[in-house]
LOSE-518360 format. One record per residue (C-alpha): residue in one letter; x, y, z. Coordinates in steps of 0.5 Angstrom, whole numbers, plus 500, padded with zeros to 3 digits. Layout:
residues N
AXYZ;...
This chain:
residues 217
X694326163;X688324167;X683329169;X685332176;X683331183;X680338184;X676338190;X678343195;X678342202;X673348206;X678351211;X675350218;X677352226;X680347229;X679346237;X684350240;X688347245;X689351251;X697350254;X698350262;X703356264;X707350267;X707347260;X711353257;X717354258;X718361259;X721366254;X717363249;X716367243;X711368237;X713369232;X708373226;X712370220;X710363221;X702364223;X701359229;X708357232;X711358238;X719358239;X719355246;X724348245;X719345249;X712347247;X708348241;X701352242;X696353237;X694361235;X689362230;X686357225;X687352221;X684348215;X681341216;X686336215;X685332208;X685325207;X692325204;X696328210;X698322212;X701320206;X709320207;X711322200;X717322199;X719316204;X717308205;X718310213;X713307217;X714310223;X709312228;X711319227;X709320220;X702319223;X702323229;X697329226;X696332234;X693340233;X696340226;X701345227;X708344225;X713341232;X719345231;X722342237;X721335233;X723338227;X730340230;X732336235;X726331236;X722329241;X723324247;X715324249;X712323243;X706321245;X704326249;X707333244;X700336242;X704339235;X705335228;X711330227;X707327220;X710330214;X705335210;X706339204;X711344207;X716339208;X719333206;X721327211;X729326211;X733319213;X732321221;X724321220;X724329221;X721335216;X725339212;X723344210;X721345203;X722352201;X729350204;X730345199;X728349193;X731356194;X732359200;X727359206;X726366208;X725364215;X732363218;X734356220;X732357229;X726360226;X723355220;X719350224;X722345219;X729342219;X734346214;X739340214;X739337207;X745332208;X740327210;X735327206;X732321201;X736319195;X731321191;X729329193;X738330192;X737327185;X732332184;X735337187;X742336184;X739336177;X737342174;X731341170;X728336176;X728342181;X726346176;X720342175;X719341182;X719348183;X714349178;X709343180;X710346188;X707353185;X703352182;X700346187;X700353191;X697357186;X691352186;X689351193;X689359193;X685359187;X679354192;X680357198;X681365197;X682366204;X689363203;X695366199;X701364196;X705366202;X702361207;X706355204;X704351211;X698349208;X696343207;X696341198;X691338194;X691331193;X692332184;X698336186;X700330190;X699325185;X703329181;X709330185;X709322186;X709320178;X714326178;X719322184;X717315179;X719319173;X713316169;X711324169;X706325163;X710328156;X704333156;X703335162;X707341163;X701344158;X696341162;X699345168;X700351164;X693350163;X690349170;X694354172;X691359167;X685356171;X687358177;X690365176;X682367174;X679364179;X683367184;X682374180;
């Protein structure tokens, strides 16, 4: 299996982008268990910080859309307004419509949330930031979702990928899957989605994983 790209992106503050009053429609709410999203269906505002953004984040990993949107970066939070009904002033939304490694792009072009897709997201459908409609996502994640041993995989390599950039950035924790994956864990997933994953790899991972779970002790 080729050597992994284990280079970590240092978490730095983002200028953060102040709304208008006029802009936000009242009744907003934040909520603690999804750090930096504001529910308001109009509006995202940016609170506390978040990790620069790698080179692979625009990458659309899971769809050949070439949308505007799937480089739409804005201020790097999740537009929950995009997600769930779309967005008619695109242009001007401050927030993320680009894929990232929480979500996975549907047929419409919007994010699915990950945890969803794999087990259950512990946020509920109006509080995720992503869209919890799996009817409409690429042919490619249904079949993996609809195979056992595929999603079991999956599963594995997202974990793992989790446990990883924790392992880099010790102020990051498995709960905080919002944050954006390394690029090895990418690459992994795209030979996984090709099917030309490596017969050797789960030992690999295992290995890597040990890796990370003493750095991270």
């Amino acid at each position: 299996m080729p050597d992994m790209d284990v280079s970590a992106t240092v978490a730095t503050k983002p200028n953060t982008t102040k709304h208008l009053p006029s802009q936000a429609k009242e009744g907003g709410e934040m909520t603690d268990m999804e750090e930096g999203v504001v529910l308001n269906r109009d509006w995202c505002e940016e609170a506390g910080s978040d990790p620069a953004i790698t080179d692979q984040s625009a990458v659309d990993w899971d769809s050949t859309s070439n949308s505007s949107d799937v480089l739409h970066e804005g201020n790097r939070i999740p537009c929950r307004s995009y997600n769930h009904d779309g967005w008619p002033n695109k242009r001007a939304c401050r927030c993320l419509h680009a894929p990232d490694g929480k979500s996975i792009r549907d047929k419409l072009g919007r994010n699915v949330c990950v945890q969803h897709m794999m087990v259950k997201c512990q946020l509920s459908a109006e509080k995720c930031p992503y869209s919890h409609k799996l009817h409409l996502l690429p042919d490619k994640w249904s079949a993996i979702r609809e195979d056992p041993c595929q999603l079991a995989k999956f599963r594995f390599l997202y974990r793992l990928g989790v446990l990883k950039q924790g392992a880099l950035d010790p102020h990051l924790v498995e709960t905080k899957l919002n944050r954006l994956l390394s690029g090895w864990f990418r690459a992994s997933m795209s030979r996984l989605l090709e099917g030309d994953a490596d017969e050797d790899a789960q030992n690999d991972a295992f290995d890597i994983l040990s890796n990370a779970l003493r750095s991270m002790s």
